[in-house]
Structure formats: structure tokens, C-alpha cells
N, C-alpha and C positions, 0 to 999 in steps of 0.2 A: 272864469277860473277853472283849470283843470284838474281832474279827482286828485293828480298824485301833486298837485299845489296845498289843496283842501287838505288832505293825511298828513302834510309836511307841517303845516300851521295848526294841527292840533296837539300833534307832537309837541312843538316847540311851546304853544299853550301847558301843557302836562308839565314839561319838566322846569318852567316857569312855577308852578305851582306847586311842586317839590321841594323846591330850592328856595321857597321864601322864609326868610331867618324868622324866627319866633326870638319873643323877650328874653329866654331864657339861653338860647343862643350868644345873646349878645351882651351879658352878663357873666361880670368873673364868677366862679365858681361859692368864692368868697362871699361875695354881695347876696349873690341866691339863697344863702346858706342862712344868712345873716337876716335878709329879708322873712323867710319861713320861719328864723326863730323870733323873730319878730313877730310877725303874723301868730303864732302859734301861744306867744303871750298874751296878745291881747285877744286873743280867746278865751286863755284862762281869765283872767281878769273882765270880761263881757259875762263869763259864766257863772262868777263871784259877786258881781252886783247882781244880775237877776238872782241869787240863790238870796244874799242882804234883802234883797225889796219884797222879795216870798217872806222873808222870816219879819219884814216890817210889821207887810202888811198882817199876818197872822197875828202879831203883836195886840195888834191895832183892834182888830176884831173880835181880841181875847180880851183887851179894856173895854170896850163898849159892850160889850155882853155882859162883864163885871158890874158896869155902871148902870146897869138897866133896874129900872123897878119890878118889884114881883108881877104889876098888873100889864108892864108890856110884856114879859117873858109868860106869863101866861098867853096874852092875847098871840104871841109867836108862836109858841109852841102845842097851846091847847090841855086841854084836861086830859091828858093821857092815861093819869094814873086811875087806880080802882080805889072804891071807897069802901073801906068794910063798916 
């Protein structure tokens, strides 16, 4: 192969590589639109159950702390106070 064969096929390689349609190319403008607010929901709503499952579990944590006896919430937390 000669150099200016070589230069010729890299070229055509390059603008091969330019010109390849992406997703959104080939997408009415409508669809995209539509897709993103799509997309964009179910983020809110992904960011709305993990926020529910935080407030569960807190729930959860805040009954079983309630439910505990003086002698485990001692052994938990220890004799911190002073004694006059």
C-alpha cells in the first residue's frame, strides 16, 4: 500500500466516524422530549421512596428504642449521668 492510499483510508475512516447517527438523531424530537420527562419522573419518584424508606426506617428505630427496658438502654448507653 502507498502512503497517499494509507492518508486516503484514514480520512474516509474519520469522517465514517463523524457521521454515525446517535439515538437521539433518530428520534422525533417529540419522542426525546417525552422520553426525558419520562426519565425525569421516575427519578422523582425513585427519590420519594428512598426518602419513605429513611422515614420507615427511623420509625422503626424510634419504636424499638421505645420498647426497650431500662436494663438494655442502660447496658446501650452506659451510666453517663453523675450522681450527687
Amino acid at each position: 500500500m502507498s502512503a497517499k492510499s494509507k492518508k486516503g483510508n484514514r480520512q474516509h475512516v474519520a469522517k465514517i466516524e463523524n457521521t454515525t447517527p446517535t439515538l437521539s438523531d433518530a428520534l422525533d424530537d417529540d419522542l426525546l422530549a417525552k422520553l426525558k420527562s419520562v426519565k425525569t419522573d421516575l427519578t422523582k419518584v425513585e427519590r420519594q421512596n428512598e426518602e419513605e424508606r429513611q422515614e420507615k426506617l427511623r420509625l422503626e428505630r424510634k419504636e424499638r428504642e421505645k420498647n426497650k427496658s431500662f436494663e438494655e438502654l442502660l447496658n446501650e448507653y452506659g451510666d453517663v449521668g453523675k450522681k450527687y
